[in-house]
TORKOL-4160 file (C-alpha; in steps of 0.2 Angstrom, whole numbers, padded with zeros to 4 digits, m for minus):
275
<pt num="1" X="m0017" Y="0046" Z="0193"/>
<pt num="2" X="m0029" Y="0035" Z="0191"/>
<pt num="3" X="m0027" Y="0015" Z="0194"/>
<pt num="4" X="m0039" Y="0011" Z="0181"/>
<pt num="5" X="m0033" Y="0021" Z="0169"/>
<pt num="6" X="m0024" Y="0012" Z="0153"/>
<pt num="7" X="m0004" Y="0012" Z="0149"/>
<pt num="8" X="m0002" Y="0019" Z="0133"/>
<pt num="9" X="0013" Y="0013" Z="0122"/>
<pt num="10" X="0020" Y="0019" Z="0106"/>
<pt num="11" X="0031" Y="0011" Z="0092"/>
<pt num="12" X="0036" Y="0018" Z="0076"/>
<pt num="13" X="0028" Y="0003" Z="0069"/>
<pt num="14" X="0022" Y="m0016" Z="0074"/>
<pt num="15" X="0038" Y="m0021" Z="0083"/>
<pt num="16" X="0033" Y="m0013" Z="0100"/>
<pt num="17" X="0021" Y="m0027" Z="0103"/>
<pt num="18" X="0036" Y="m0036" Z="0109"/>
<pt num="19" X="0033" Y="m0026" Z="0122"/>
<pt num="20" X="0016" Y="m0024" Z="0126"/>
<pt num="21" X="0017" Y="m0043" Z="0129"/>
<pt num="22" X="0028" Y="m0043" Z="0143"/>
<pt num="23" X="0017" Y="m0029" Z="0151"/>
<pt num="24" X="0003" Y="m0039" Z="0147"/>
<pt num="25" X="0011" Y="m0056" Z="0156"/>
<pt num="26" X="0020" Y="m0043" Z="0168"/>
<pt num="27" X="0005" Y="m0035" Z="0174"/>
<pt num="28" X="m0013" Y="m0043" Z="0166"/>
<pt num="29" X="m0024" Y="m0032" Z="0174"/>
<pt num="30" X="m0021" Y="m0018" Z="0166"/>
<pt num="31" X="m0028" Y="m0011" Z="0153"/>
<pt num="32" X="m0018" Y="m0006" Z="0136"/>
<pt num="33" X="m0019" Y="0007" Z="0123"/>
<pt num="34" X="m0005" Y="0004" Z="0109"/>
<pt num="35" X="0000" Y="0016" Z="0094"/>
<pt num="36" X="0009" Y="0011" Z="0080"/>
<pt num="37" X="0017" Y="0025" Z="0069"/>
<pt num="38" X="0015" Y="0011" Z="0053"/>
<pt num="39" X="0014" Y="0028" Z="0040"/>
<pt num="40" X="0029" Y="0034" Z="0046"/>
<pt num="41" X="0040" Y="0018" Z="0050"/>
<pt num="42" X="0055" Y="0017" Z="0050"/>
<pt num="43" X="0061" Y="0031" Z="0061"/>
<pt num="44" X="0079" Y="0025" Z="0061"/>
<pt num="45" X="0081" Y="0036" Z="0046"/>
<pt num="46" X="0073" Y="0052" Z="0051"/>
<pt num="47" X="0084" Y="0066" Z="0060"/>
<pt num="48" X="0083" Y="0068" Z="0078"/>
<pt num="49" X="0073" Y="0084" Z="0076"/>
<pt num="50" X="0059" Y="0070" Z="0065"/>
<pt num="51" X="0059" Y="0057" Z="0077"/>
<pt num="52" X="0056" Y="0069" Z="0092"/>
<pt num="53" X="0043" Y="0079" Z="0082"/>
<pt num="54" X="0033" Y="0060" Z="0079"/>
<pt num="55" X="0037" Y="0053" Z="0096"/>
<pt num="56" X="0029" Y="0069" Z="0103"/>
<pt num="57" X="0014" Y="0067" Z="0093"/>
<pt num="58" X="0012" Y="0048" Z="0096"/>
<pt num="59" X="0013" Y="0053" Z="0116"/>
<pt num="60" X="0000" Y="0067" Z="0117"/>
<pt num="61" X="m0012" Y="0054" Z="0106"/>
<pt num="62" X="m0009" Y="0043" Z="0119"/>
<pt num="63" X="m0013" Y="0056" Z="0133"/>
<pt num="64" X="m0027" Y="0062" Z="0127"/>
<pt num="65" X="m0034" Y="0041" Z="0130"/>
<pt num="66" X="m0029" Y="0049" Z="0148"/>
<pt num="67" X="m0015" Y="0033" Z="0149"/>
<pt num="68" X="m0005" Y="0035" Z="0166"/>
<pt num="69" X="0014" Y="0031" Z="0160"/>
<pt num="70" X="0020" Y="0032" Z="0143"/>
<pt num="71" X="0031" Y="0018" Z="0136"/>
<pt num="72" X="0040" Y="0023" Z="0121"/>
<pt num="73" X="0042" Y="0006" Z="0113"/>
<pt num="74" X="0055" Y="0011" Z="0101"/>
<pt num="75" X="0075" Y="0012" Z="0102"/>
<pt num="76" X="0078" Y="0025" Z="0088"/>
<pt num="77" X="0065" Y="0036" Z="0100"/>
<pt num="78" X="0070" Y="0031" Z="0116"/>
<pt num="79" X="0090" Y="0033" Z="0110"/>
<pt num="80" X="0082" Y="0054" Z="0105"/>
<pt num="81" X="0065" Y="0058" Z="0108"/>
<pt num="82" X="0066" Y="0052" Z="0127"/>
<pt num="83" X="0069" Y="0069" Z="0135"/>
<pt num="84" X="0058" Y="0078" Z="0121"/>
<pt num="85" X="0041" Y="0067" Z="0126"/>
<pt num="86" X="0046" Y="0070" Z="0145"/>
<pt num="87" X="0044" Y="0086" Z="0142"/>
<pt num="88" X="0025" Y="0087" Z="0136"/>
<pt num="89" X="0020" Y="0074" Z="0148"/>
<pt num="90" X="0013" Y="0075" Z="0166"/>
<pt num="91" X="0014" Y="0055" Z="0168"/>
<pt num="92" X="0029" Y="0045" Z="0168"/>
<pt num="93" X="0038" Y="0041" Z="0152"/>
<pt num="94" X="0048" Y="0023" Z="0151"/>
<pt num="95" X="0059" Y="0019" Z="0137"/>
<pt num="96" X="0068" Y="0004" Z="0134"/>
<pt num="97" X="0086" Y="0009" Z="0134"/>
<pt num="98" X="0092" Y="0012" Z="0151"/>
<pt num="99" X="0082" Y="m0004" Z="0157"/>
<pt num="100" X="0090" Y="m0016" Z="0145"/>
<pt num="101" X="0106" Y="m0005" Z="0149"/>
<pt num="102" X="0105" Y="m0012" Z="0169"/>
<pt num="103" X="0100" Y="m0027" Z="0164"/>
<pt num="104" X="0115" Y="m0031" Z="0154"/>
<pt num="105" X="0128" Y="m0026" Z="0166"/>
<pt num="106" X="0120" Y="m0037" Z="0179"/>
<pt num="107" X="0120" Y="m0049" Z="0168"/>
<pt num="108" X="0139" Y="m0052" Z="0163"/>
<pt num="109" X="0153" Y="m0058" Z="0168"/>
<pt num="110" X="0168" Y="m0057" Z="0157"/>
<pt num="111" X="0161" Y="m0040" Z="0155"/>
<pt num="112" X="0156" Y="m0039" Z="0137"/>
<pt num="113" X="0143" Y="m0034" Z="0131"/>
<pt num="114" X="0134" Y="m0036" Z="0111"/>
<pt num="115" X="0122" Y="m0025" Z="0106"/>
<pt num="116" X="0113" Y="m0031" Z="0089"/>
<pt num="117" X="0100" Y="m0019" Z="0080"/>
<pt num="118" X="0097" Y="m0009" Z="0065"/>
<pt num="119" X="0110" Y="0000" Z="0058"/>
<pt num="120" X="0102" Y="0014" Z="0067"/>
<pt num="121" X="0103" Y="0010" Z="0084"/>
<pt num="122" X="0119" Y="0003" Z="0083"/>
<pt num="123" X="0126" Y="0017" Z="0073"/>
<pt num="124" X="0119" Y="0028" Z="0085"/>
<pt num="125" X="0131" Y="0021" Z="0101"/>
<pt num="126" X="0116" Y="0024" Z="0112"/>
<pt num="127" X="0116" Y="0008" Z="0122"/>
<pt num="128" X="0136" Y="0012" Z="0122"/>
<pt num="129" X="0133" Y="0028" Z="0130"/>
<pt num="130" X="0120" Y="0019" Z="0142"/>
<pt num="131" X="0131" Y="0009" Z="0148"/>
<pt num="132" X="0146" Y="0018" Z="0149"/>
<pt num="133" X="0137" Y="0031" Z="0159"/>
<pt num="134" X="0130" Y="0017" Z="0172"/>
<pt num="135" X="0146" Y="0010" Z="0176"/>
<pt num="136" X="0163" Y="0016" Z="0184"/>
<pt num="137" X="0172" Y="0002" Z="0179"/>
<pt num="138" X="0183" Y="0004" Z="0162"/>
<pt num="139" X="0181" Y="m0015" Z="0160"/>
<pt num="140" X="0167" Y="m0014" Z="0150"/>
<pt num="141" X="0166" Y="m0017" Z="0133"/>
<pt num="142" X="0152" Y="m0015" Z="0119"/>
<pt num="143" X="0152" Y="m0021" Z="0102"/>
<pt num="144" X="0136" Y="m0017" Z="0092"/>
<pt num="145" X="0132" Y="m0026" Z="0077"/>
<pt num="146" X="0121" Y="m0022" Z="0064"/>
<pt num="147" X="0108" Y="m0035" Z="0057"/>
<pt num="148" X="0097" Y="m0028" Z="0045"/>
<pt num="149" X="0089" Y="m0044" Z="0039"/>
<pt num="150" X="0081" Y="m0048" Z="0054"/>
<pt num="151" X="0064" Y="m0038" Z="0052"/>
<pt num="152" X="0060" Y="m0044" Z="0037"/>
<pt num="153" X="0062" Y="m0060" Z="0042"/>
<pt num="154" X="0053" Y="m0060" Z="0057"/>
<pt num="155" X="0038" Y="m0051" Z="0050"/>
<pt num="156" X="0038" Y="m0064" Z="0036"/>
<pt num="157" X="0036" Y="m0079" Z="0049"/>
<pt num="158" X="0052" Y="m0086" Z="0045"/>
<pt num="159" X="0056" Y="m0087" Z="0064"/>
<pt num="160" X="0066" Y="m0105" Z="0064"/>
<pt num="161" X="0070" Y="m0107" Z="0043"/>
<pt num="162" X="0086" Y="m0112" Z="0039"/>
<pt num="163" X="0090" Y="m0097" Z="0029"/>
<pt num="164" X="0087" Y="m0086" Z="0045"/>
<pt num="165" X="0097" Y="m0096" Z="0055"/>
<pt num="166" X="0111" Y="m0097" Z="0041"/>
<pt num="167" X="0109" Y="m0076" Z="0043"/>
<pt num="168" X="0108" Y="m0076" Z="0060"/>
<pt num="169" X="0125" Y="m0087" Z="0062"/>
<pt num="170" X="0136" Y="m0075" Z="0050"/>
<pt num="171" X="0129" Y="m0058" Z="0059"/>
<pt num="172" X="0135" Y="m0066" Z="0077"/>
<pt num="173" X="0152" Y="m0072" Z="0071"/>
<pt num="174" X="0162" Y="m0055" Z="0074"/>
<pt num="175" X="0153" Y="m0055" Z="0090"/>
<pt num="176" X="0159" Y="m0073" Z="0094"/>
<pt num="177" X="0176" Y="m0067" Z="0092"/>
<pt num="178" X="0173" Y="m0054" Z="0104"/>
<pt num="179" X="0170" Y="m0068" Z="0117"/>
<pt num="180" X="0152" Y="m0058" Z="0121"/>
<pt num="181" X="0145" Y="m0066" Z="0137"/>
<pt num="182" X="0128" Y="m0054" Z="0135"/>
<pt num="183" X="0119" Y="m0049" Z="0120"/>
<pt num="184" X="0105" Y="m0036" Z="0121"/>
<pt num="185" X="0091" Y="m0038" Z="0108"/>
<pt num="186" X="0093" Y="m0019" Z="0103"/>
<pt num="187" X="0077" Y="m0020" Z="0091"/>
<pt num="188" X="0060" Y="m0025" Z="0094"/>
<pt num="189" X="0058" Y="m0038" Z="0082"/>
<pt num="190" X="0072" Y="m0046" Z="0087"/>
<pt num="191" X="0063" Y="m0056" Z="0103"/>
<pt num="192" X="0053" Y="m0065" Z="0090"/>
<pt num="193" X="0071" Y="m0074" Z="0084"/>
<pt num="194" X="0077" Y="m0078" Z="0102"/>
<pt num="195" X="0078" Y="m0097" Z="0099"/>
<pt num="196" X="0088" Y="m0094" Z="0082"/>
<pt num="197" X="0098" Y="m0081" Z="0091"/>
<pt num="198" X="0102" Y="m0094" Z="0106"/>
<pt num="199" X="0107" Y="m0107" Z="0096"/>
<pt num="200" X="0120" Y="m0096" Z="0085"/>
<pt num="201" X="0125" Y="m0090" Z="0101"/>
<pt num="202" X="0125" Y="m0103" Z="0117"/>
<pt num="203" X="0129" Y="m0098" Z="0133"/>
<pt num="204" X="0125" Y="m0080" Z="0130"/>
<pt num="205" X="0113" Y="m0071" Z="0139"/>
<pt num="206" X="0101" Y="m0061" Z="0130"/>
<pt num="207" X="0091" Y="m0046" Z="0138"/>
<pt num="208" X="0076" Y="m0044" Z="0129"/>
<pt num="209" X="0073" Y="m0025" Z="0132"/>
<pt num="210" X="0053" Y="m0027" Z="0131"/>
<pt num="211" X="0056" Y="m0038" Z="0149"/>
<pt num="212" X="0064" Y="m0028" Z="0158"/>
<pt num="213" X="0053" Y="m0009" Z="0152"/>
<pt num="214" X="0040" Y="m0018" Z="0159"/>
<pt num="215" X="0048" Y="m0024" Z="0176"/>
<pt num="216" X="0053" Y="m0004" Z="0177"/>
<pt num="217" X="0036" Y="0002" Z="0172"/>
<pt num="218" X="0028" Y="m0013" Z="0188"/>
<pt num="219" X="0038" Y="m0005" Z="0199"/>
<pt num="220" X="0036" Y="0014" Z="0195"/>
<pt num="221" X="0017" Y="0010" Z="0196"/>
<pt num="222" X="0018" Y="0000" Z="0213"/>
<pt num="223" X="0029" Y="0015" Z="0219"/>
<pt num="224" X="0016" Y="0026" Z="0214"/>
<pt num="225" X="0000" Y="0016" Z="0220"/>
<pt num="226" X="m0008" Y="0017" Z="0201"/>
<pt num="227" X="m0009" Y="m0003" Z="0199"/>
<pt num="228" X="m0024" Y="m0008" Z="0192"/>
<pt num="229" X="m0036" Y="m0017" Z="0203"/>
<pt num="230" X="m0047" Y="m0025" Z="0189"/>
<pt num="231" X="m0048" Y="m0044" Z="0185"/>
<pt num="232" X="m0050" Y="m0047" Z="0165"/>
<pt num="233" X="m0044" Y="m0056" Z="0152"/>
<pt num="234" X="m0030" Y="m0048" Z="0147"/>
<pt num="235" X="m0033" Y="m0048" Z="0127"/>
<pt num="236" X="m0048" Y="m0039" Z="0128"/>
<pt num="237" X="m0040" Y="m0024" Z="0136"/>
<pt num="238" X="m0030" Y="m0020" Z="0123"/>
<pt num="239" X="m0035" Y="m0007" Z="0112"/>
<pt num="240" X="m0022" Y="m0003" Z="0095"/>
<pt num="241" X="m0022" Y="0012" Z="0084"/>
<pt num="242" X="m0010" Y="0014" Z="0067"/>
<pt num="243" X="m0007" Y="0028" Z="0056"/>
<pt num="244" X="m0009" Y="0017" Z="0042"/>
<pt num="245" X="m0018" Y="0000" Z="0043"/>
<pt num="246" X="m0005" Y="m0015" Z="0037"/>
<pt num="247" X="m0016" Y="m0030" Z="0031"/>
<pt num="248" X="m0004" Y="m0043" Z="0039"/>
<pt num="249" X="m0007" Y="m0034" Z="0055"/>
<pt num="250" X="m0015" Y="m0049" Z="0063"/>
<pt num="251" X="m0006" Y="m0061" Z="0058"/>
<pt num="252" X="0010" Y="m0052" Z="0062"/>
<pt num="253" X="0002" Y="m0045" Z="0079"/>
<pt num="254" X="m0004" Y="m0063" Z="0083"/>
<pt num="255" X="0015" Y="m0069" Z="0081"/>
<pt num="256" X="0021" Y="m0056" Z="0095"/>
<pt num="257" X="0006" Y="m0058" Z="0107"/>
<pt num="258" X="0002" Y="m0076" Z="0103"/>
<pt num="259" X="m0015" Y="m0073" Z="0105"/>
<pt num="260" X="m0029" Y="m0069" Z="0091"/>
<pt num="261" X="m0028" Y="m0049" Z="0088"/>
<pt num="262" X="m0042" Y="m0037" Z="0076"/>
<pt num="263" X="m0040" Y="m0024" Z="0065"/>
<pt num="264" X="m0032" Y="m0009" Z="0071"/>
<pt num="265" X="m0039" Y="0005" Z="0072"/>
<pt num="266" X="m0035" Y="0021" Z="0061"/>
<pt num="267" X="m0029" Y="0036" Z="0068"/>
<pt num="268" X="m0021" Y="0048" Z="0053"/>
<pt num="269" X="m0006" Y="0059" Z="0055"/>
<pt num="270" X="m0015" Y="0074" Z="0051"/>
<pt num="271" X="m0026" Y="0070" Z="0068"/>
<pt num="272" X="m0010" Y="0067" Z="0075"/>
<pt num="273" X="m0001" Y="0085" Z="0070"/>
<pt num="274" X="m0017" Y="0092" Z="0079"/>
<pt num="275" X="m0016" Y="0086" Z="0097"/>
Protein backbone atom coordinates (compact mmCIF):
# COMPACT_ATOMS: atom_id res chain seq x y z
CA UNK A 1 0.00 0.00 0.00
CA UNK A 2 1.05 3.16 -1.01
CA UNK A 3 0.78 6.48 1.32
CA UNK A 4 0.33 8.46 -1.72
CA UNK A 5 -2.15 6.71 -3.24
CA UNK A 6 -5.96 8.25 -3.22
CA UNK A 7 -8.97 6.80 -0.93
CA UNK A 8 -11.68 6.03 -3.12
CA UNK A 9 -15.34 6.43 -1.85
CA UNK A 10 -18.55 5.38 -3.51
CA UNK A 11 -22.17 6.45 -3.09
CA UNK A 12 -25.13 5.49 -4.84
CA UNK A 13 -25.55 9.02 -5.60
CA UNK A 14 -24.42 12.80 -4.28
CA UNK A 15 -25.28 12.10 -0.68
CA UNK A 16 -21.78 10.49 0.09
CA UNK A 17 -20.16 13.83 -0.04
CA UNK A 18 -21.31 14.12 3.39
CA UNK A 19 -18.81 12.01 3.83
CA UNK A 20 -15.88 12.80 1.80
CA UNK A 21 -16.07 16.02 3.84
CA UNK A 22 -15.20 14.80 7.07
CA UNK A 23 -12.40 12.65 5.43
CA UNK A 24 -11.27 15.69 3.88
CA UNK A 25 -11.21 17.87 7.35
CA UNK A 26 -10.30 14.49 9.04
CA UNK A 27 -7.32 13.85 7.08
CA UNK A 28 -6.57 17.01 4.35
CA UNK A 29 -3.62 15.52 2.84
CA UNK A 30 -5.05 13.01 1.28
CA UNK A 31 -5.86 12.65 -1.87
CA UNK A 32 -9.65 11.68 -3.04
CA UNK A 33 -11.39 9.89 -5.69
CA UNK A 34 -15.26 9.80 -5.43
CA UNK A 35 -17.88 7.83 -7.43
CA UNK A 36 -21.26 8.65 -7.46
CA UNK A 37 -23.68 5.80 -8.94
CA UNK A 38 -26.25 8.98 -9.98
CA UNK A 39 -27.70 6.55 -13.13
CA UNK A 40 -28.55 4.09 -10.73
CA UNK A 41 -29.72 6.13 -7.66
CA UNK A 42 -31.61 5.07 -5.36
CA UNK A 43 -30.37 1.79 -4.28
CA UNK A 44 -32.87 1.62 -1.49
CA UNK A 45 -35.22 -0.20 -3.91
CA UNK A 46 -33.00 -2.55 -5.57
CA UNK A 47 -32.60 -6.34 -4.20
CA UNK A 48 -29.65 -7.13 -2.18
CA UNK A 49 -28.43 -9.33 -5.11
CA UNK A 50 -28.77 -5.40 -7.30
CA UNK A 51 -27.08 -3.42 -4.82
CA UNK A 52 -24.24 -5.92 -4.20
CA UNK A 53 -23.86 -6.38 -7.98
CA UNK A 54 -23.46 -2.20 -8.20
CA UNK A 55 -21.57 -1.68 -5.08
CA UNK A 56 -19.14 -4.38 -6.54
CA UNK A 57 -18.88 -2.52 -9.74
CA UNK A 58 -18.42 1.05 -8.00
CA UNK A 59 -15.48 -0.61 -5.85
CA UNK A 60 -13.39 -2.32 -8.66
CA UNK A 61 -13.78 1.34 -10.54
CA UNK A 62 -12.32 2.68 -7.80
CA UNK A 63 -9.53 0.14 -7.48
CA UNK A 64 -8.49 0.30 -10.80
CA UNK A 65 -7.51 4.47 -9.66
CA UNK A 66 -5.30 2.10 -7.34
CA UNK A 67 -7.14 3.86 -4.06
CA UNK A 68 -5.85 2.25 -0.77
CA UNK A 69 -9.33 1.74 1.47
CA UNK A 70 -12.61 1.79 -0.02
CA UNK A 71 -15.45 3.60 1.79
CA UNK A 72 -18.74 2.68 0.71
CA UNK A 73 -20.45 5.92 1.43
CA UNK A 74 -23.94 4.53 1.29
CA UNK A 75 -26.26 2.73 3.98
CA UNK A 76 -28.57 0.61 1.79
CA UNK A 77 -24.82 -0.78 0.48
CA UNK A 78 -23.06 -0.81 3.65
CA UNK A 79 -26.43 -2.57 5.42
CA UNK A 80 -25.90 -5.47 2.09
CA UNK A 81 -23.18 -5.15 -0.13
CA UNK A 82 -20.49 -4.85 2.83
CA UNK A 83 -19.26 -8.42 2.79
CA UNK A 84 -19.86 -8.65 -1.17
CA UNK A 85 -17.04 -5.60 -1.93
CA UNK A 86 -14.83 -7.18 0.79
CA UNK A 87 -14.73 -9.90 -1.06
CA UNK A 88 -13.17 -8.37 -4.48
CA UNK A 89 -11.01 -6.16 -2.66
CA UNK A 90 -7.30 -6.42 -1.48
CA UNK A 91 -7.45 -3.03 0.46
CA UNK A 92 -9.72 -2.20 3.31
CA UNK A 93 -13.28 -1.56 3.03
CA UNK A 94 -15.10 0.89 5.59
CA UNK A 95 -18.79 1.27 5.64
CA UNK A 96 -20.61 3.52 7.55
CA UNK A 97 -22.75 1.27 9.72
CA UNK A 98 -20.91 -0.30 12.39
CA UNK A 99 -19.02 3.27 13.06
CA UNK A 100 -22.16 5.25 13.63
CA UNK A 101 -23.43 1.93 15.51
CA UNK A 102 -20.25 2.51 18.21
CA UNK A 103 -20.84 5.80 18.24
CA UNK A 104 -24.21 5.69 19.40
CA UNK A 105 -23.95 3.37 22.18
CA UNK A 106 -21.16 5.56 23.60
CA UNK A 107 -23.06 8.15 23.15
CA UNK A 108 -26.44 7.43 25.37
CA UNK A 109 -27.45 7.37 28.31
CA UNK A 110 -31.01 6.57 28.92
CA UNK A 111 -30.15 3.89 26.44
CA UNK A 112 -32.21 4.83 23.55
CA UNK A 113 -31.39 5.15 20.52
CA UNK A 114 -33.32 6.82 17.16
CA UNK A 115 -32.37 5.85 13.88
CA UNK A 116 -33.96 8.22 11.07
CA UNK A 117 -33.44 7.42 7.26
CA UNK A 118 -35.26 6.29 4.16
CA UNK A 119 -37.66 3.82 4.42
CA UNK A 120 -35.04 1.61 3.24
CA UNK A 121 -32.58 1.59 5.88
CA UNK A 122 -35.05 1.83 8.50
CA UNK A 123 -36.96 -0.98 7.09
CA UNK A 124 -34.05 -2.93 6.75
CA UNK A 125 -33.38 -3.11 10.86
CA UNK A 126 -29.55 -2.85 9.94
CA UNK A 127 -28.57 -0.30 12.45
CA UNK A 128 -30.82 -2.38 14.85
CA UNK A 129 -28.98 -5.49 14.23
CA UNK A 130 -25.62 -3.30 14.64
CA UNK A 131 -26.45 -2.46 17.64
CA UNK A 132 -27.80 -5.28 19.08
CA UNK A 133 -24.99 -7.39 18.08
CA UNK A 134 -22.37 -4.77 19.76
CA UNK A 135 -23.84 -4.77 22.98
CA UNK A 136 -24.76 -7.46 25.78
CA UNK A 137 -26.91 -5.35 27.70
CA UNK A 138 -30.85 -5.89 26.96
CA UNK A 139 -31.38 -2.21 27.84
CA UNK A 140 -31.08 -1.05 24.60
CA UNK A 141 -33.58 0.31 22.59
CA UNK A 142 -33.82 1.34 18.79
CA UNK A 143 -36.65 3.09 17.22
CA UNK A 144 -36.18 3.82 13.47
CA UNK A 145 -38.18 6.41 11.82
CA UNK A 146 -38.70 6.96 8.32
CA UNK A 147 -38.23 10.45 6.76
CA UNK A 148 -38.71 10.44 3.20
CA UNK A 149 -39.01 14.15 2.66
CA UNK A 150 -35.59 14.93 3.67
CA UNK A 151 -33.72 14.50 0.45
CA UNK A 152 -35.55 16.37 -1.57
CA UNK A 153 -35.41 19.02 0.59
CA UNK A 154 -31.90 19.03 1.20
CA UNK A 155 -30.95 18.86 -2.31
CA UNK A 156 -33.33 21.68 -3.06
CA UNK A 157 -31.36 24.03 -0.58
CA UNK A 158 -34.20 24.24 1.70
CA UNK A 159 -31.89 23.62 4.70
CA UNK A 160 -33.49 26.13 7.41
CA UNK A 161 -37.27 26.80 5.55
CA UNK A 162 -40.00 26.73 7.58
CA UNK A 163 -41.65 24.05 5.77
CA UNK A 164 -38.63 21.73 6.54
CA UNK A 165 -38.46 22.58 9.87
CA UNK A 166 -42.47 22.11 10.13
CA UNK A 167 -41.51 18.42 8.36
CA UNK A 168 -38.77 17.85 10.43
CA UNK A 169 -40.81 18.44 13.92
CA UNK A 170 -43.76 15.94 12.86
CA UNK A 171 -41.24 13.08 11.78
CA UNK A 172 -39.34 13.41 15.33
CA UNK A 173 -42.53 13.43 17.54
CA UNK A 174 -42.95 9.49 17.83
CA UNK A 175 -39.26 9.69 18.55
CA UNK A 176 -39.87 12.29 21.38
CA UNK A 177 -42.22 10.11 22.86
CA UNK A 178 -39.78 7.38 22.96
CA UNK A 179 -37.58 9.72 25.25
CA UNK A 180 -34.61 9.23 22.43
CA UNK A 181 -31.41 10.61 24.04
CA UNK A 182 -29.25 9.60 20.65
CA UNK A 183 -30.38 9.98 17.16
CA UNK A 184 -28.22 8.64 14.25
CA UNK A 185 -28.36 10.54 10.97
CA UNK A 186 -28.99 7.12 9.12
CA UNK A 187 -28.85 8.70 5.60
CA UNK A 188 -26.38 10.97 3.98
CA UNK A 189 -28.27 13.85 3.33
CA UNK A 190 -29.37 14.13 6.50
CA UNK A 191 -26.02 15.95 7.97
CA UNK A 192 -26.93 18.89 5.62
CA UNK A 193 -30.37 19.38 8.14
CA UNK A 194 -28.46 19.08 11.54
CA UNK A 195 -29.47 22.58 12.75
CA UNK A 196 -33.21 21.77 11.84
CA UNK A 197 -32.80 18.38 13.30
CA UNK A 198 -31.32 20.01 16.55
CA UNK A 199 -33.86 22.33 17.15
CA UNK A 200 -36.90 19.76 16.63
CA UNK A 201 -34.89 17.74 18.90
CA UNK A 202 -32.71 19.45 21.94
CA UNK A 203 -30.62 17.74 23.92
CA UNK A 204 -30.23 14.79 21.58
CA UNK A 205 -27.15 13.79 20.55
CA UNK A 206 -26.75 13.19 16.83
CA UNK A 207 -23.99 10.85 15.35
CA UNK A 208 -23.36 12.00 12.03
CA UNK A 209 -22.16 8.50 10.39
CA UNK A 210 -19.90 10.47 7.82
CA UNK A 211 -17.73 11.57 11.20
CA UNK A 212 -17.18 8.74 12.66
CA UNK A 213 -16.26 6.44 8.90
CA UNK A 214 -13.74 8.79 8.85
CA UNK A 215 -12.22 8.69 12.28
CA UNK A 216 -12.23 4.57 11.55
CA UNK A 217 -10.77 4.98 8.07
CA UNK A 218 -7.64 7.75 10.21
CA UNK A 219 -7.03 5.07 12.41
CA UNK A 220 -7.13 1.98 10.10
CA UNK A 221 -4.50 3.96 7.88
CA UNK A 222 -2.37 5.20 10.93
CA UNK A 223 -2.46 1.41 12.04
CA UNK A 224 -1.30 0.56 8.61
CA UNK A 225 1.48 3.38 8.02
CA UNK A 226 -0.47 4.35 4.58
CA UNK A 227 -1.14 8.12 5.71
CA UNK A 228 -0.35 10.47 3.30
CA UNK A 229 2.72 12.55 3.61
CA UNK A 230 1.72 15.49 1.05
CA UNK A 231 0.84 18.97 1.97
CA UNK A 232 -2.01 20.40 -0.59
CA UNK A 233 -4.92 22.19 -0.63
CA UNK A 234 -7.40 19.78 -0.06
CA UNK A 235 -10.08 20.77 -2.92
CA UNK A 236 -7.79 20.11 -5.44
CA UNK A 237 -7.31 16.63 -4.47
CA UNK A 238 -10.43 15.50 -5.02
CA UNK A 239 -11.20 13.94 -8.15
CA UNK A 240 -15.41 12.92 -8.90
CA UNK A 241 -16.80 10.45 -11.42
CA UNK A 242 -20.84 9.90 -11.94
CA UNK A 243 -22.68 7.44 -14.11
CA UNK A 244 -24.72 10.10 -15.13
CA UNK A 245 -23.75 13.85 -14.88
CA UNK A 246 -26.73 15.94 -12.75
CA UNK A 247 -26.56 19.67 -13.84
CA UNK A 248 -27.14 20.79 -10.21
CA UNK A 249 -24.07 18.77 -9.28
CA UNK A 250 -22.18 21.91 -8.12
CA UNK A 251 -24.31 23.54 -6.69
CA UNK A 252 -25.58 20.65 -4.64
CA UNK A 253 -21.84 19.40 -4.12
CA UNK A 254 -20.81 22.90 -3.05
CA UNK A 255 -23.63 22.60 -0.24
CA UNK A 256 -21.90 19.36 1.26
CA UNK A 257 -18.28 20.44 0.79
CA UNK A 258 -18.64 24.19 1.21
CA UNK A 259 -16.23 24.76 -1.03
CA UNK A 260 -16.50 25.53 -5.11
CA UNK A 261 -16.76 21.95 -6.88
CA UNK A 262 -16.53 21.30 -11.17
CA UNK A 263 -18.16 19.07 -13.23
CA UNK A 264 -17.93 15.57 -12.57
CA UNK A 265 -16.63 13.41 -14.60
CA UNK A 266 -18.46 10.62 -16.79
CA UNK A 267 -17.78 7.16 -16.15
CA UNK A 268 -20.93 5.07 -17.83
CA UNK A 269 -22.25 1.82 -16.46
CA UNK A 270 -21.33 -0.05 -19.33
CA UNK A 271 -17.52 0.76 -18.52
CA UNK A 272 -18.57 -0.01 -15.10
CA UNK A 273 -20.06 -3.78 -15.96
CA UNK A 274 -16.48 -4.31 -17.73
CA UNK A 275 -14.07 -3.88 -14.76
Amino acid sequence: MNNDFPIGVFDSGVGGLSVLKHLVRIMPNERYIYLGDTARVPYGNKSPETVQQYSQQCAQFLLSHQVKVVIIACNTASAVALEAVRQISPVPVIGVIQPSAEAALRATKNGTIGIIGTRATVGSNAYAHEIQTLTTTEHINVVGQACPLFVPLAEEGWIAHPATRAIAEEYMKPLKAENVDTLVLGCTHYPLLTETLQLAMPGVTLIDPGEHAAEVTRRVLTTKHALAHTQEIPSTRIDYYVTDIPATFPQVAKQFLGFDVPMPLLVSIEQLGRL
